[in-house]
KEMI-684631 format. One record per residue: residue number from 0; residue in one letter; x, y, z of N, C-alpha, C, O in turn. Coordinates in Angstrom, 3 decimals, always signed. Example, Ala and Ser with C-alpha at 12.3 -4.5 7.8 and 13.67 -1.06 7.14 Angstrom:
BEGIN
<rec><num>0</num><residu>a</residu><n_x>+13.190</n_x><n_y>-5.690</n_y><n_z>+7.800</n_z><ca_x>+12.300</ca_x><ca_y>-4.500</ca_y><ca_z>+7.800</ca_z><c_x>+13.200</c_x><c_y>-3.300</c_y><c_z>+7.800</c_z><o_x>+14.236</o_x><o_y>-3.319</o_y><o_z>+8.465</o_z></rec>
<rec><num>1</num><residu>s</residu><n_x>+12.850</n_x><n_y>-2.250</n_y><n_z>+7.080</n_z><ca_x>+13.670</ca_x><ca_y>-1.060</ca_y><ca_z>+7.140</ca_z><c_x>+12.900</c_x><c_y>+0.030</c_y><c_z>+7.870</c_z><o_x>+13.409</o_x><o_y>+1.138</o_y><o_z>+8.039</o_z></rec>
REM end
This chain:
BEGIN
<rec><num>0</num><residu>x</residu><n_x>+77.422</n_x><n_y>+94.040</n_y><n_z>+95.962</n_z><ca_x>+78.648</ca_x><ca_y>+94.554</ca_y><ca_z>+96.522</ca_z><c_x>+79.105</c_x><c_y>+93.615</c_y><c_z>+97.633</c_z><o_x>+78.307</o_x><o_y>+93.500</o_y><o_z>+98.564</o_z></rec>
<rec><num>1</num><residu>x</residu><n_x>+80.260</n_x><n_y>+92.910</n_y><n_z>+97.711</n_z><ca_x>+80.814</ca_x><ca_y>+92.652</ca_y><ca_z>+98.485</ca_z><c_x>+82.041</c_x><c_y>+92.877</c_y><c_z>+99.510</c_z><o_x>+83.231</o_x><o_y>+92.941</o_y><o_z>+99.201</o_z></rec>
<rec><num>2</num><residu>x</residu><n_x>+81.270</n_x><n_y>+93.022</n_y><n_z>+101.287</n_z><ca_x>+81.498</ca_x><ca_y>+93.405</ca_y><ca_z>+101.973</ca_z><c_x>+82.550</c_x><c_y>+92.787</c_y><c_z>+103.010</c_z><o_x>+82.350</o_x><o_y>+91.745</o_y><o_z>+103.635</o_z></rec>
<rec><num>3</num><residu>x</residu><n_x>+83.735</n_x><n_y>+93.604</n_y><n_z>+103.105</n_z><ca_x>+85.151</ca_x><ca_y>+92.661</ca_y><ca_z>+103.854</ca_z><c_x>+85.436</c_x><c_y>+92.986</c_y><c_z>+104.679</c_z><o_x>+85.730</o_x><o_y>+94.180</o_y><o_z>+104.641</o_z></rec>
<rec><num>4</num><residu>x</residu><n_x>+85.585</n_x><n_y>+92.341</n_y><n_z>+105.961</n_z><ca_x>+85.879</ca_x><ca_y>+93.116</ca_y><ca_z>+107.107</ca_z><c_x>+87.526</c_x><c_y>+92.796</c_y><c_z>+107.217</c_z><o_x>+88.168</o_x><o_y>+91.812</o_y><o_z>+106.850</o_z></rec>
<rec><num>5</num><residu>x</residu><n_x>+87.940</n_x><n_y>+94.052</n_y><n_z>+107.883</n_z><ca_x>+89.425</ca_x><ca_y>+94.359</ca_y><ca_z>+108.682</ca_z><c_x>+89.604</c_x><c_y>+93.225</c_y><c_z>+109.307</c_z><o_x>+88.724</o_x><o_y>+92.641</o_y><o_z>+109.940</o_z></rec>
<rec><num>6</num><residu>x</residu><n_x>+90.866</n_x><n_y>+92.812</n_y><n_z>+109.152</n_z><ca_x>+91.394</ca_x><ca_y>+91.764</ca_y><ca_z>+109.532</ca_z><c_x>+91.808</c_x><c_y>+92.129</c_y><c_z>+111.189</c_z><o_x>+92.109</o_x><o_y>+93.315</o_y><o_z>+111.325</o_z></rec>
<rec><num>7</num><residu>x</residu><n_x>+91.869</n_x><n_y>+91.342</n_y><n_z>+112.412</n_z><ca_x>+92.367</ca_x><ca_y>+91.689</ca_y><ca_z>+113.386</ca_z><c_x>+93.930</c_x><c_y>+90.961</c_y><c_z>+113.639</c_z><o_x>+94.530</o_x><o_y>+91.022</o_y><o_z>+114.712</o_z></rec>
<rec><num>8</num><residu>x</residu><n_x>+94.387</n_x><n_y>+90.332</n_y><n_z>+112.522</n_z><ca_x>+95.489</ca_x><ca_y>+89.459</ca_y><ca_z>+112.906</ca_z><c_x>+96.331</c_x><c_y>+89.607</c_y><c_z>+112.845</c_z><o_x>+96.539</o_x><o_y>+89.984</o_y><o_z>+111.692</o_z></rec>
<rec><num>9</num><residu>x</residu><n_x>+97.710</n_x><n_y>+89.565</n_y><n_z>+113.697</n_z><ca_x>+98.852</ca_x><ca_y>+90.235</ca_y><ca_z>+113.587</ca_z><c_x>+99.673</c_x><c_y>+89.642</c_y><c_z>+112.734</c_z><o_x>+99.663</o_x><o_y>+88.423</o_y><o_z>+112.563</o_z></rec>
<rec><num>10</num><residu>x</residu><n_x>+100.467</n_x><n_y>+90.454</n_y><n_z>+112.117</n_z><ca_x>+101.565</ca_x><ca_y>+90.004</ca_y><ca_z>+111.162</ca_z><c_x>+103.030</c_x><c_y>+90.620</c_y><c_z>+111.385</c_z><o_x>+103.246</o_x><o_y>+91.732</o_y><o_z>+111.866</o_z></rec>
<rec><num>11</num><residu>x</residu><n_x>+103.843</n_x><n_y>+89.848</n_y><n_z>+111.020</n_z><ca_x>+105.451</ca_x><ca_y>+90.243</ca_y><ca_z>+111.203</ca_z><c_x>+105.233</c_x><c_y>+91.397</c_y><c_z>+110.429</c_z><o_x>+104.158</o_x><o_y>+91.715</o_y><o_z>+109.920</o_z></rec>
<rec><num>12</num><residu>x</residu><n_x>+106.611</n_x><n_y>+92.191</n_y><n_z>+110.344</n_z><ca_x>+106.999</ca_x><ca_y>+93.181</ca_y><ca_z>+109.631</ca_z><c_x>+107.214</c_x><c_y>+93.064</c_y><c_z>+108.335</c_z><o_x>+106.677</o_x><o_y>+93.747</o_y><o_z>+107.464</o_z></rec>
<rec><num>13</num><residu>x</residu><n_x>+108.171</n_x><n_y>+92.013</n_y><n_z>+108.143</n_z><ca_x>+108.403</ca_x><ca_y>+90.742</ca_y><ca_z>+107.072</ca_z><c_x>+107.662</c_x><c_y>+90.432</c_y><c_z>+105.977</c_z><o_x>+108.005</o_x><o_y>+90.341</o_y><o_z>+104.798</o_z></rec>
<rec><num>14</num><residu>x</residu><n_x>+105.944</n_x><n_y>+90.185</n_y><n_z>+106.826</n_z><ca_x>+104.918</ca_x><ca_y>+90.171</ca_y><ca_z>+105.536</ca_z><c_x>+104.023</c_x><c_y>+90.977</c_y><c_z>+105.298</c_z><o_x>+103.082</o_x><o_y>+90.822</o_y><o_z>+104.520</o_z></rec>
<rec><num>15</num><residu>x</residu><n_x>+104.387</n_x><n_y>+92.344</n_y><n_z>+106.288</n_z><ca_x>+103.615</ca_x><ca_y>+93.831</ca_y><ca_z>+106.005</ca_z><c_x>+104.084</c_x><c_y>+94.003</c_y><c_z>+104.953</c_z><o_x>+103.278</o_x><o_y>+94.057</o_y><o_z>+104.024</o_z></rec>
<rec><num>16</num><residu>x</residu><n_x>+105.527</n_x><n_y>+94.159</n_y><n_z>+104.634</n_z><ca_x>+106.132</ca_x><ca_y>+94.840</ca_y><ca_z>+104.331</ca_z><c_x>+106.207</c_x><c_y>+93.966</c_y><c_z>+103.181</c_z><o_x>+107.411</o_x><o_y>+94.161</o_y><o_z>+103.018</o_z></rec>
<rec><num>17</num><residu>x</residu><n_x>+105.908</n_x><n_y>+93.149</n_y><n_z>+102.231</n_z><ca_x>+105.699</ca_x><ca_y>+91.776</ca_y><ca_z>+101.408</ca_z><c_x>+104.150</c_x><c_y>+92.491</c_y><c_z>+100.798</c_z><o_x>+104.004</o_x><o_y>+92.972</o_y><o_z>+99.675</o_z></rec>
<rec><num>18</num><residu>x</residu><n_x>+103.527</n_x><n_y>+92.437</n_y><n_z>+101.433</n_z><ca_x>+101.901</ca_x><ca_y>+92.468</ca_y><ca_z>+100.898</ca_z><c_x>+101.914</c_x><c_y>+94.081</c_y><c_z>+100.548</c_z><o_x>+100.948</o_x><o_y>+94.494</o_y><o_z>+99.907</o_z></rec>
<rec><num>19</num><residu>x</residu><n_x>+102.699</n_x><n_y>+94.799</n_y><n_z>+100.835</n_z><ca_x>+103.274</ca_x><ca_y>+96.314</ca_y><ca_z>+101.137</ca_z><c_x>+103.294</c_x><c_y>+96.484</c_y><c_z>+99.388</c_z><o_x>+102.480</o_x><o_y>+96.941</o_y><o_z>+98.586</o_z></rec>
<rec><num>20</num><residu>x</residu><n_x>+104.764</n_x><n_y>+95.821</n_y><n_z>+99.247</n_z><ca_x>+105.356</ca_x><ca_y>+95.928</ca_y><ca_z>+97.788</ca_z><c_x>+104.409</c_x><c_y>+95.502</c_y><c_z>+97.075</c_z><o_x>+103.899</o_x><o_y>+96.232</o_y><o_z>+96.225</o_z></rec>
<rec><num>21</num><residu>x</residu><n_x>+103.911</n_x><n_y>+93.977</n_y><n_z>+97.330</n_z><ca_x>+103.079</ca_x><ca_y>+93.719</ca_y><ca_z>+96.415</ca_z><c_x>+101.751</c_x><c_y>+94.607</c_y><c_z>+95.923</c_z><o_x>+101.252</o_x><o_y>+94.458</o_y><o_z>+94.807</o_z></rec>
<rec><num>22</num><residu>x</residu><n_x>+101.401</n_x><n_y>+95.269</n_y><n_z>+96.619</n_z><ca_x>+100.220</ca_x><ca_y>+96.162</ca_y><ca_z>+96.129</ca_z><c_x>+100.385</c_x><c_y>+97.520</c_y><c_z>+95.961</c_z><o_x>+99.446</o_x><o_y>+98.238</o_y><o_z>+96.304</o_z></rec>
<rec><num>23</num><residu>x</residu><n_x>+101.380</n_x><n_y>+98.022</n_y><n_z>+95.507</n_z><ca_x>+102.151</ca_x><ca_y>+99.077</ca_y><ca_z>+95.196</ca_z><c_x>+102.364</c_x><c_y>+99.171</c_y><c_z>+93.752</c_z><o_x>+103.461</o_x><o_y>+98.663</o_y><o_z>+93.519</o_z></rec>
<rec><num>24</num><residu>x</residu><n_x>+101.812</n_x><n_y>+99.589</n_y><n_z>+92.672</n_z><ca_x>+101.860</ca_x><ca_y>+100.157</ca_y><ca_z>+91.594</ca_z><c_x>+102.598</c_x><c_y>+101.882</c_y><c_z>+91.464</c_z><o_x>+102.557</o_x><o_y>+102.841</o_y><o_z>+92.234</o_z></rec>
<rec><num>25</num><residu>x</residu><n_x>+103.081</n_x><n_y>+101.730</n_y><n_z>+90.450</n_z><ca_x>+103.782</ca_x><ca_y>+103.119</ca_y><ca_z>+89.758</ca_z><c_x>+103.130</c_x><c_y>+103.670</c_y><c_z>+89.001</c_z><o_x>+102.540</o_x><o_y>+103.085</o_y><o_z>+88.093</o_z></rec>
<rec><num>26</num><residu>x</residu><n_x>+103.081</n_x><n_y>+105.062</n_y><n_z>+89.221</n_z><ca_x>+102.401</ca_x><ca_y>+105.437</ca_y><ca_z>+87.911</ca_z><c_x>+102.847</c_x><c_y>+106.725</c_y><c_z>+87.594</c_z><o_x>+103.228</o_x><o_y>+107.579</o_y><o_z>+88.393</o_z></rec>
<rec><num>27</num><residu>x</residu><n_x>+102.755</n_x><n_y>+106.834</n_y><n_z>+86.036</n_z><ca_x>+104.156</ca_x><ca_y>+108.083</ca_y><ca_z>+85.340</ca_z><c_x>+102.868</c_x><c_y>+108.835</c_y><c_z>+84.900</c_z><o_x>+101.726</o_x><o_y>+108.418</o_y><o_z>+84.705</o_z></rec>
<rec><num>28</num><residu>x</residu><n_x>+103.575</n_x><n_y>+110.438</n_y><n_z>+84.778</n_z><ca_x>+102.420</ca_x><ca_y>+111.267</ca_y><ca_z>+84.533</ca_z><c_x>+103.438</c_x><c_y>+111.540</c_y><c_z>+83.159</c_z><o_x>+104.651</o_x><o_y>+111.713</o_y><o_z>+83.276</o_z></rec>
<rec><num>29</num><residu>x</residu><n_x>+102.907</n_x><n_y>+111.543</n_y><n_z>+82.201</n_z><ca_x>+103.687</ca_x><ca_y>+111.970</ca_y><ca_z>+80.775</ca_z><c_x>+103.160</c_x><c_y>+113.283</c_y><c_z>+80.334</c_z><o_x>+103.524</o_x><o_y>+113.749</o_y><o_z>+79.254</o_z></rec>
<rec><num>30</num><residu>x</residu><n_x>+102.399</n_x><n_y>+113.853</n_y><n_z>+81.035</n_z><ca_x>+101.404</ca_x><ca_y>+115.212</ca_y><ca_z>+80.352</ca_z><c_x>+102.624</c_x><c_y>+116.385</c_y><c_z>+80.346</c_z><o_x>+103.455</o_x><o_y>+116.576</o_y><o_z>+81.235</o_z></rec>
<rec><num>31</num><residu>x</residu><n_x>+102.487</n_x><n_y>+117.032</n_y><n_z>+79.205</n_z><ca_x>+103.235</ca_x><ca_y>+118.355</ca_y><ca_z>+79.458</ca_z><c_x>+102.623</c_x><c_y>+119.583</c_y><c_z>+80.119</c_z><o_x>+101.506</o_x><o_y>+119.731</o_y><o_z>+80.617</o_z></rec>
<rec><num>32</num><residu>x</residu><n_x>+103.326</n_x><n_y>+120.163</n_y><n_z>+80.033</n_z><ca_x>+102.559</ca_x><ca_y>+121.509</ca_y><ca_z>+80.706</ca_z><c_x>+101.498</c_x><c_y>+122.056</c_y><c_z>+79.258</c_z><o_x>+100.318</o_x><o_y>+122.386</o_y><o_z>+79.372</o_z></rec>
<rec><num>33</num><residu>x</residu><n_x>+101.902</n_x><n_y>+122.045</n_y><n_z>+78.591</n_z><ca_x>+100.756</ca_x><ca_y>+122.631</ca_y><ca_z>+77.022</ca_z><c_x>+100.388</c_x><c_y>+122.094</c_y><c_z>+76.825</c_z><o_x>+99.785</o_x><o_y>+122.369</o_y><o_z>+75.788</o_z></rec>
<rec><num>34</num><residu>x</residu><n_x>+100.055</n_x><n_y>+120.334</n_y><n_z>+77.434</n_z><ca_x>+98.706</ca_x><ca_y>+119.350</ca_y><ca_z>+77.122</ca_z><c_x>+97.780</c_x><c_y>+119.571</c_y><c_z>+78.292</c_z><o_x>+96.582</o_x><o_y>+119.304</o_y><o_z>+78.379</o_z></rec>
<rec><num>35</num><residu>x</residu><n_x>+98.666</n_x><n_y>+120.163</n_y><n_z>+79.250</n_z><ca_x>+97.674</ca_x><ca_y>+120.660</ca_y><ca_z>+80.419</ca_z><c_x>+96.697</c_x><c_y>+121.742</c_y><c_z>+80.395</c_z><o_x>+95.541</o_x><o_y>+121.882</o_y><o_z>+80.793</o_z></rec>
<rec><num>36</num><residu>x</residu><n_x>+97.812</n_x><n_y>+122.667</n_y><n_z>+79.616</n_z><ca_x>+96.657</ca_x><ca_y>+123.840</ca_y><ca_z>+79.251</ca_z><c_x>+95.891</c_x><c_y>+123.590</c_y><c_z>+77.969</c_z><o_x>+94.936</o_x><o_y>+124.325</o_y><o_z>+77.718</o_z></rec>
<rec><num>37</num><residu>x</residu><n_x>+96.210</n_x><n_y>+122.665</n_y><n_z>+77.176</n_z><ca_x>+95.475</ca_x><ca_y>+122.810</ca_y><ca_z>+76.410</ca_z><c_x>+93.890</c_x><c_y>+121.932</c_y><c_z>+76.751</c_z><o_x>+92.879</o_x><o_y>+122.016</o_y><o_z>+76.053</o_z></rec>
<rec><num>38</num><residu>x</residu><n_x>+94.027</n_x><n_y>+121.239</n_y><n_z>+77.812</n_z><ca_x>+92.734</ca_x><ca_y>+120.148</ca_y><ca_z>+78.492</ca_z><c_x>+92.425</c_x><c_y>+121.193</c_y><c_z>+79.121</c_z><o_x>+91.412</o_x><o_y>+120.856</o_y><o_z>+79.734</o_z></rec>
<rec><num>39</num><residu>x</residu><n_x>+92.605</n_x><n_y>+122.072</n_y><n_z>+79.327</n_z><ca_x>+91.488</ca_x><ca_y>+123.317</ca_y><ca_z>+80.561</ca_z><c_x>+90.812</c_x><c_y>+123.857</c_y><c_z>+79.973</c_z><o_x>+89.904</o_x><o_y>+124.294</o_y><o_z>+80.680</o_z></rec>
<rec><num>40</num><residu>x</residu><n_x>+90.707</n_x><n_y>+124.132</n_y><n_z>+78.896</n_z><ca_x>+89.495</ca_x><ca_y>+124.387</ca_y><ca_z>+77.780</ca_z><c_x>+88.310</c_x><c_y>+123.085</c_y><c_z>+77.267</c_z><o_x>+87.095</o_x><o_y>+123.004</o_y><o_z>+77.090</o_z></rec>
<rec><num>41</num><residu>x</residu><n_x>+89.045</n_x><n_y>+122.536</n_y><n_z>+77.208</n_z><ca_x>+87.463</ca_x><ca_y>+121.111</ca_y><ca_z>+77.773</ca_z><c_x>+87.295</c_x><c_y>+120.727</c_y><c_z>+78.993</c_z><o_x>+87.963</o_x><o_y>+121.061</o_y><o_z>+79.971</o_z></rec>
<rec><num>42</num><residu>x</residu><n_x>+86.251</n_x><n_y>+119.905</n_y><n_z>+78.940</n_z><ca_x>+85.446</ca_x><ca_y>+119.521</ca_y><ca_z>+80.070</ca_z><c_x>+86.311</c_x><c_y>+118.249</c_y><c_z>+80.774</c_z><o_x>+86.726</o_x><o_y>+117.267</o_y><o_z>+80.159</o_z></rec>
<rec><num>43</num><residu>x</residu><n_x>+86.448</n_x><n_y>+118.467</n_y><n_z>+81.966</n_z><ca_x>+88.315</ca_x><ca_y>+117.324</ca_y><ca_z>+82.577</ca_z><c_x>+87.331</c_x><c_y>+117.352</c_y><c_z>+83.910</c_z><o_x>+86.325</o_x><o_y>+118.028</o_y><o_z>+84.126</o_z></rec>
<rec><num>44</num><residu>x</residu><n_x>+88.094</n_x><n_y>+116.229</n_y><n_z>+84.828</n_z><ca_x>+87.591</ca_x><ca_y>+115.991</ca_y><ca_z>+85.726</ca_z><c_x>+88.148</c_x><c_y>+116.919</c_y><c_z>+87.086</c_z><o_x>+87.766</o_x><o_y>+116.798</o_y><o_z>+88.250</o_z></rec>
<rec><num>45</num><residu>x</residu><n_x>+89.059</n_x><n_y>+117.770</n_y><n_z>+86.603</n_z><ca_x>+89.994</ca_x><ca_y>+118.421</ca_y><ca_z>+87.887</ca_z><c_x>+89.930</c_x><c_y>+120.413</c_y><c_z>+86.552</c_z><o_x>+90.225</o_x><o_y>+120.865</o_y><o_z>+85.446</o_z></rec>
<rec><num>46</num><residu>x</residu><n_x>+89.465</n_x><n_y>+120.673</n_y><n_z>+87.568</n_z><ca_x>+89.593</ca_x><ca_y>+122.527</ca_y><ca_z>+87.218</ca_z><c_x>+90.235</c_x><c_y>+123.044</c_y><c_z>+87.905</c_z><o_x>+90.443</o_x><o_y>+124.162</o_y><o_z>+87.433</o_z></rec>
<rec><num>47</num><residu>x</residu><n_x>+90.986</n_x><n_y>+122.858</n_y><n_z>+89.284</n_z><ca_x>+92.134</ca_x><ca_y>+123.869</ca_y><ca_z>+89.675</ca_z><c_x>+93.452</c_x><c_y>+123.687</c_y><c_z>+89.547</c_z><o_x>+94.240</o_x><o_y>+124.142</o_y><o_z>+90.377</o_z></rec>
<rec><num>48</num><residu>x</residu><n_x>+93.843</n_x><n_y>+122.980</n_y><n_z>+88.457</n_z><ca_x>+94.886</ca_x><ca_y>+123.397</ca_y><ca_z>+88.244</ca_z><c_x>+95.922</c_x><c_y>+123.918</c_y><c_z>+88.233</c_z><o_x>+96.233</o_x><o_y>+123.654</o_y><o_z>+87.072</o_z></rec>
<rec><num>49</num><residu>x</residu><n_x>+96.808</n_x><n_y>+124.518</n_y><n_z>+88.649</n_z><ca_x>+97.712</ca_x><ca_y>+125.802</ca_y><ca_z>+88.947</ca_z><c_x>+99.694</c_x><c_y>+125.595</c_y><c_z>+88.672</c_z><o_x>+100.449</o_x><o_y>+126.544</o_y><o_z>+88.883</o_z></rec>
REM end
Protein backbone atom coordinates (compact mmCIF):
# COMPACT_ATOMS: atom_id res chain seq x y z
CA UNK A 1 0.00 0.00 0.00
CA UNK A 2 1.14 3.19 -0.84
CA UNK A 3 1.20 5.95 1.51
CA UNK A 4 0.65 9.95 0.45
CA UNK A 5 0.88 12.63 2.47
CA UNK A 6 -1.37 16.03 2.31
CA UNK A 7 0.11 18.42 0.46
CA UNK A 8 0.84 21.77 2.47
CA UNK A 9 1.08 24.01 -0.67
CA UNK A 10 -0.95 26.73 -1.58
CA UNK A 11 -2.74 27.02 -4.74
CA UNK A 12 -4.76 29.76 -6.63
CA UNK A 13 -8.39 29.31 -6.93
CA UNK A 14 -7.77 28.93 -10.67
CA UNK A 15 -6.10 25.50 -10.16
CA UNK A 16 -8.40 24.31 -7.22
CA UNK A 17 -10.91 24.78 -9.12
CA UNK A 18 -9.01 22.96 -12.46
CA UNK A 19 -7.94 19.81 -10.43
CA UNK A 20 -11.72 20.33 -8.96
CA UNK A 21 -13.36 19.56 -12.48
CA UNK A 22 -10.85 17.36 -13.37
CA UNK A 23 -11.62 14.74 -10.76
CA UNK A 24 -15.23 15.00 -10.85
CA UNK A 25 -17.04 12.15 -12.52
CA UNK A 26 -20.94 11.77 -13.18
CA UNK A 27 -22.76 9.15 -12.45
CA UNK A 28 -26.54 8.20 -13.68
CA UNK A 29 -28.61 5.91 -11.61
CA UNK A 30 -30.89 4.11 -14.40
CA UNK A 31 -32.63 1.69 -11.76
CA UNK A 32 -36.37 1.87 -11.65
CA UNK A 33 -38.32 1.74 -8.79
CA UNK A 34 -39.47 -2.25 -9.70
CA UNK A 35 -35.75 -3.11 -10.29
CA UNK A 36 -35.39 -1.78 -6.86
CA UNK A 37 -37.90 -3.81 -5.42
CA UNK A 38 -37.31 -6.44 -7.23
CA UNK A 39 -33.20 -6.52 -5.82
CA UNK A 40 -34.65 -6.48 -2.10
CA UNK A 41 -35.41 -9.98 -2.34
CA UNK A 42 -31.73 -10.90 -3.01
CA UNK A 43 -28.78 -10.49 -1.27
CA UNK A 44 -27.58 -6.39 -2.27
CA UNK A 45 -25.21 -4.52 -0.51
CA UNK A 46 -27.73 -1.72 0.95
CA UNK A 47 -31.16 -3.12 2.90
CA UNK A 48 -32.75 0.15 3.91
CA UNK A 49 -34.08 1.19 1.26
CA UNK A 50 -37.20 3.29 1.51
Amino acid sequence: MRIVKASTKSISRTELGKKITDGTLFLSCLMTYAQIEKLRAEKVMFSDLE
